[in-house]
mmCIF file of the C-alpha atoms, coordinates in Angstrom:
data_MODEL
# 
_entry.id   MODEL 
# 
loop_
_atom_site.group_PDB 
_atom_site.id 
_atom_site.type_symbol 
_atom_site.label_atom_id 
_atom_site.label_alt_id 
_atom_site.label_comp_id 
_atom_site.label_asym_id 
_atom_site.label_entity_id 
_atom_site.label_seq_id 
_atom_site.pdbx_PDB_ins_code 
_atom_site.Cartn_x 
_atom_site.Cartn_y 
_atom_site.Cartn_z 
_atom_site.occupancy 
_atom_site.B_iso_or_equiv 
_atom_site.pdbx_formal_charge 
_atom_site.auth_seq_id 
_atom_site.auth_comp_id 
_atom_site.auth_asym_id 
_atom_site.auth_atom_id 
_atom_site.pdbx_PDB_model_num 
ATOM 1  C CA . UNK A 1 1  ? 0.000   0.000  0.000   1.00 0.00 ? 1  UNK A CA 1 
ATOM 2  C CA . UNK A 1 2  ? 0.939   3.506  -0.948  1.00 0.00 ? 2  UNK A CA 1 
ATOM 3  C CA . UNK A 1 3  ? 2.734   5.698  2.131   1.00 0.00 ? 3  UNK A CA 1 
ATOM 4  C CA . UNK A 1 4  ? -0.103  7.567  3.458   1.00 0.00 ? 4  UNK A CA 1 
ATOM 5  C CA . UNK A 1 5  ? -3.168  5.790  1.541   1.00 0.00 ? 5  UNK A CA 1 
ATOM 6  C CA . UNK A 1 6  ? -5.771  4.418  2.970   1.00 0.00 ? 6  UNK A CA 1 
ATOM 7  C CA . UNK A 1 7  ? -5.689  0.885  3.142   1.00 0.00 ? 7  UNK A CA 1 
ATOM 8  C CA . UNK A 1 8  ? -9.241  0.227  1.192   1.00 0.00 ? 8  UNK A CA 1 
ATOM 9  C CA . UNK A 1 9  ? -7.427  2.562  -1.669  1.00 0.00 ? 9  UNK A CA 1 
ATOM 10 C CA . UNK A 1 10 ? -4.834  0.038  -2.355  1.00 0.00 ? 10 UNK A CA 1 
ATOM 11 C CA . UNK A 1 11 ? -7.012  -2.394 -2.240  1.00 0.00 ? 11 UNK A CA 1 
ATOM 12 C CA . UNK A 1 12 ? -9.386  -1.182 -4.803  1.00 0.00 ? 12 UNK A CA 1 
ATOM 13 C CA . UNK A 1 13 ? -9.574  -2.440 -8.479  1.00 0.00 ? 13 UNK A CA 1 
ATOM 14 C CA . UNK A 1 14 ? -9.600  0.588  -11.009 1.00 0.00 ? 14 UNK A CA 1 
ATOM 15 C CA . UNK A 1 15 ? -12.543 0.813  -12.931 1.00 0.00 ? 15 UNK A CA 1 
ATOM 16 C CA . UNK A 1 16 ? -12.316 -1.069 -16.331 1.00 0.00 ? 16 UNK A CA 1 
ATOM 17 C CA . UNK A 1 17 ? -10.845 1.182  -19.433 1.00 0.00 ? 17 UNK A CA 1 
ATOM 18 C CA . UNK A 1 18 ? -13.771 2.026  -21.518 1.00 0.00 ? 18 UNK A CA 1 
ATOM 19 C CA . UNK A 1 19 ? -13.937 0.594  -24.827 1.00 0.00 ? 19 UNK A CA 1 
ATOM 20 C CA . UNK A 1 20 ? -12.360 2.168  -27.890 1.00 0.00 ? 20 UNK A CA 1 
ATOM 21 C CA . UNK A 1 21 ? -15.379 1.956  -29.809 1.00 0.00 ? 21 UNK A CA 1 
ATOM 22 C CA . UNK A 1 22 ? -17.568 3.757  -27.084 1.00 0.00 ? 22 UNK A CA 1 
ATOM 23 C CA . UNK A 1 23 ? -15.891 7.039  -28.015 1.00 0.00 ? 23 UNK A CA 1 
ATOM 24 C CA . UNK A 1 24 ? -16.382 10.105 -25.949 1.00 0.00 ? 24 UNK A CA 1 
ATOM 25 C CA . UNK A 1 25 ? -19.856 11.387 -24.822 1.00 0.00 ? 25 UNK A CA 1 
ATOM 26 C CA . UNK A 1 26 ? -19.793 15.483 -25.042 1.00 0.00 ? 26 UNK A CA 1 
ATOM 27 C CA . UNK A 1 27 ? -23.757 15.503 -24.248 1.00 0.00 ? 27 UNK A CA 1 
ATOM 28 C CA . UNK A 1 28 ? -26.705 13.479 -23.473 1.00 0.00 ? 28 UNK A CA 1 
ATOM 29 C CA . UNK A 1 29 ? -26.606 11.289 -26.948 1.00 0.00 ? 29 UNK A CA 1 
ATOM 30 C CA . UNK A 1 30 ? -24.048 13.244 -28.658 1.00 0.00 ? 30 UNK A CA 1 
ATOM 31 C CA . UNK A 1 31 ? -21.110 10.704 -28.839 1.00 0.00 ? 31 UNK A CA 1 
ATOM 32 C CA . UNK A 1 32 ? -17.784 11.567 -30.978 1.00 0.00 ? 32 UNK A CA 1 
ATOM 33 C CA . UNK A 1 33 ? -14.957 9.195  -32.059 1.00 0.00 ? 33 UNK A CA 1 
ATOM 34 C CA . UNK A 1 34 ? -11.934 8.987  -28.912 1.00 0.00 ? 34 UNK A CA 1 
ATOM 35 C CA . UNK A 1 35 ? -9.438  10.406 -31.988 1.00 0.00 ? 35 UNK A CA 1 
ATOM 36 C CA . UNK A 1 36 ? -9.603  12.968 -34.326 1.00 0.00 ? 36 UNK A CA 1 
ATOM 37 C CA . UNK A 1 37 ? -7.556  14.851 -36.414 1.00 0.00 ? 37 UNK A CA 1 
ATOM 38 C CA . UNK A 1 38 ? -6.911  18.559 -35.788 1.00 0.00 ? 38 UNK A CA 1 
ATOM 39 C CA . UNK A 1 39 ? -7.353  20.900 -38.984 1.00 0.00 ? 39 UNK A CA 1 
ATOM 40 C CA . UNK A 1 40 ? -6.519  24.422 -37.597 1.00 0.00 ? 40 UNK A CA 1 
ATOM 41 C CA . UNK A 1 41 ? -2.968  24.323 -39.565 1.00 0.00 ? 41 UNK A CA 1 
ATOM 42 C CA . UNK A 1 42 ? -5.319  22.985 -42.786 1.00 0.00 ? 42 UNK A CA 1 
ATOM 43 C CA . UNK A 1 43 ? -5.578  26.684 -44.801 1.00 0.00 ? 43 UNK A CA 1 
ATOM 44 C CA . UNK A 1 44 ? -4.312  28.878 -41.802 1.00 0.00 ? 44 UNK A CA 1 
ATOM 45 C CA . UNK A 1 45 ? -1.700  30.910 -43.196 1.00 0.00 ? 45 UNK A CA 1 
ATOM 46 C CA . UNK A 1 46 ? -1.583  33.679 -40.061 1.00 0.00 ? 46 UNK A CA 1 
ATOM 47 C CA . UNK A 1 47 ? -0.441  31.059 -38.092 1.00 0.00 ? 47 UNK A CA 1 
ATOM 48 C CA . UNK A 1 48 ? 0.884   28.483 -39.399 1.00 0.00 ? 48 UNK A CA 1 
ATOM 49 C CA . UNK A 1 49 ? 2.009   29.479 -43.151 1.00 0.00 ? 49 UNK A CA 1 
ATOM 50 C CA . UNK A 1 50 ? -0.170  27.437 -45.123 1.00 0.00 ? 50 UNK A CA 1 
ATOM 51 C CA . UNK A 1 51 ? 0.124   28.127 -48.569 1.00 0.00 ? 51 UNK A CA 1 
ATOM 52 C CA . UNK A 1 52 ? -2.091  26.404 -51.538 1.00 0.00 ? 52 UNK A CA 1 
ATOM 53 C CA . UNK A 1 53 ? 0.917   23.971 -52.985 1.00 0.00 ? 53 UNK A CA 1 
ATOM 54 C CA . UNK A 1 54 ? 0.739   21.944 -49.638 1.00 0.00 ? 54 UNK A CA 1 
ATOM 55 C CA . UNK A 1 55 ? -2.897  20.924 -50.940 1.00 0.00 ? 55 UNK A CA 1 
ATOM 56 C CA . UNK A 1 56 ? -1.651  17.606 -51.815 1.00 0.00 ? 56 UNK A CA 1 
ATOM 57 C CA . UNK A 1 57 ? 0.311   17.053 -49.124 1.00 0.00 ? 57 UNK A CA 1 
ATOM 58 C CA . UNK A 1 58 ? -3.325  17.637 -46.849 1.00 0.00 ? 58 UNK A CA 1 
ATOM 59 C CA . UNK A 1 59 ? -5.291  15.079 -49.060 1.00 0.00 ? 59 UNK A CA 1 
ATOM 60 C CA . UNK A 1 60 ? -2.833  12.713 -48.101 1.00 0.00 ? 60 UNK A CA 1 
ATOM 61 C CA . UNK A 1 61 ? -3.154  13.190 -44.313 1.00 0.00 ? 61 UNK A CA 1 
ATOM 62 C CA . UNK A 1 62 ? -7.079  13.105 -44.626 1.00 0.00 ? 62 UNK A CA 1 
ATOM 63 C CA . UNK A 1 63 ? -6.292  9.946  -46.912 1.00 0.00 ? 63 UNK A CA 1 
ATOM 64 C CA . UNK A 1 64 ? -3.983  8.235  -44.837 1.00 0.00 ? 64 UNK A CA 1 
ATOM 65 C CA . UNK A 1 65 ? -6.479  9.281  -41.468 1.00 0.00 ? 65 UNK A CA 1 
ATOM 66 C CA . UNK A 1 66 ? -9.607  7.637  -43.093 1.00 0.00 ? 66 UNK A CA 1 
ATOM 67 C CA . UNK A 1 67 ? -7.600  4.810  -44.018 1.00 0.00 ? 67 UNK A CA 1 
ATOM 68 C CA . UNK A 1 68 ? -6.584  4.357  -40.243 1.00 0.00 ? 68 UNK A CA 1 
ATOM 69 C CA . UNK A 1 69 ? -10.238 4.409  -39.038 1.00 0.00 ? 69 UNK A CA 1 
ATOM 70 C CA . UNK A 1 70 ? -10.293 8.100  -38.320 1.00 0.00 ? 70 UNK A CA 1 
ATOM 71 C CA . UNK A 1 71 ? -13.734 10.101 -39.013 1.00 0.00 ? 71 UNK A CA 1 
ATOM 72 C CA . UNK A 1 72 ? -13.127 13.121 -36.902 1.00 0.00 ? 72 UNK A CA 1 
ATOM 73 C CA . UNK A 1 73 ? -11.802 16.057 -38.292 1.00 0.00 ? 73 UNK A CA 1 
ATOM 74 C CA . UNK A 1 74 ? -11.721 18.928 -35.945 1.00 0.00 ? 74 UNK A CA 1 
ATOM 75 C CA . UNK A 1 75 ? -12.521 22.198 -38.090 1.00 0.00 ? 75 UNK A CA 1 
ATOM 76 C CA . UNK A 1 76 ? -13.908 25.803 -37.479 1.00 0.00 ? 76 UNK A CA 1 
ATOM 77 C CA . UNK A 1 77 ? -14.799 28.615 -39.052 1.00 0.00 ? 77 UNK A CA 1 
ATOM 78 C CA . UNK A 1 78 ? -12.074 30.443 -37.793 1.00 0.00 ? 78 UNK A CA 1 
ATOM 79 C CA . UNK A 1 79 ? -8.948  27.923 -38.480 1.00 0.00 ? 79 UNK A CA 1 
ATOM 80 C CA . UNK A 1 80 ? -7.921  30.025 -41.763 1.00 0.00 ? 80 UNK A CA 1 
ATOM 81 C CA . UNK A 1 81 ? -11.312 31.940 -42.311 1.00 0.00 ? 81 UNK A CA 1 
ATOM 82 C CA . UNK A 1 82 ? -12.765 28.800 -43.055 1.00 0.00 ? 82 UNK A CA 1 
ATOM 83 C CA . UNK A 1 83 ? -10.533 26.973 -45.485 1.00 0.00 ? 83 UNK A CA 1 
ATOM 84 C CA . UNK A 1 84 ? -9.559  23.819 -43.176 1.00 0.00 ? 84 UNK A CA 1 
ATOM 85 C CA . UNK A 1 85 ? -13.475 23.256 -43.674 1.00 0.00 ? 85 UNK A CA 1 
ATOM 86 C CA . UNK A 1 86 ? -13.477 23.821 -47.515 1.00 0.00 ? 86 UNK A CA 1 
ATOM 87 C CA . UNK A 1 87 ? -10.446 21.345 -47.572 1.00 0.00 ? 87 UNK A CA 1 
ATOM 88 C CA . UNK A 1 88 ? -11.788 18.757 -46.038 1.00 0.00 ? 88 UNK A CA 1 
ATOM 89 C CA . UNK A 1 89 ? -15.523 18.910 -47.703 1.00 0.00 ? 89 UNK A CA 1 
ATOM 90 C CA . UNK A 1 90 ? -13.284 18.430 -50.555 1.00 0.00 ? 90 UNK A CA 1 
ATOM 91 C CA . UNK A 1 91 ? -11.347 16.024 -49.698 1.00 0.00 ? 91 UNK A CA 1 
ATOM 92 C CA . UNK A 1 92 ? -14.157 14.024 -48.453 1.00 0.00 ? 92 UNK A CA 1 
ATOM 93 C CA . UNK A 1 93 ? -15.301 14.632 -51.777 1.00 0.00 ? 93 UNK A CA 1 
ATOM 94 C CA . UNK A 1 94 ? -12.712 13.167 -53.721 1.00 0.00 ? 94 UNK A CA 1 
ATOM 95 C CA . UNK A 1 95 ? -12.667 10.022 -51.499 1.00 0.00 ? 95 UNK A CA 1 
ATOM 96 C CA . UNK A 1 96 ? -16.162 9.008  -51.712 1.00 0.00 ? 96 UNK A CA 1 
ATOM 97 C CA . UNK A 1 97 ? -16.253 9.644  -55.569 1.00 0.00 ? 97 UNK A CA 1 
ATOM 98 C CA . UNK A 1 98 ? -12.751 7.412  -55.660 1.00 0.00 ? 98 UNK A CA 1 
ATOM 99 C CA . UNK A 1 99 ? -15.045 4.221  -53.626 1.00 0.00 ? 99 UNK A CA 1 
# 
């Protein structure tokens, strides 16, 4: 037993991981995938010094993310004036036209 803890502490089980699939709830039946992708560097040239050519490089993240299971892209308004969200509605797009 941990200095200091109380002995029904240590002898507690911890409570079973929940499962990957569950994902995470964020309100009363509004669940969202545990892992996402964040798209605030997708089109945000302020910040982070996006410029168009790197397109291609972008499809291939969103390509390589779906292909890994992902289906949560994190995207606002605000992450370069809205561009990260016209990126991925395009890339999305592309993929379901290419299945």
């Amino acid at each position: 037993r941990a200095v200091g803890a109380p002995a029904a502490a240590a002898d507690a089980s911890p409570a079973p991981a929940p499962a990957v699939d569950d994902g995470v709830e964020l309100a009363p039946g509004l669940r969202v995938p545990p892992l996402g992708v964040g798209t605030w560097a997708w089109g945000d040239s302020l910040f982070w010094g996006y410029r168009p050519d790197q397109d291609e490089d972008l499809e291939a993240a969103y390509a390589a993310s779906t292909a890994g299971g992902i289906t949560l892209f994190d995207t606002a308004e605000v992450y370069g004036f809205g561009k990260s969200e016209l990126l991925c509605g395009r890339f999305a797009r592309q993929s379901a036209a290419s299945t």
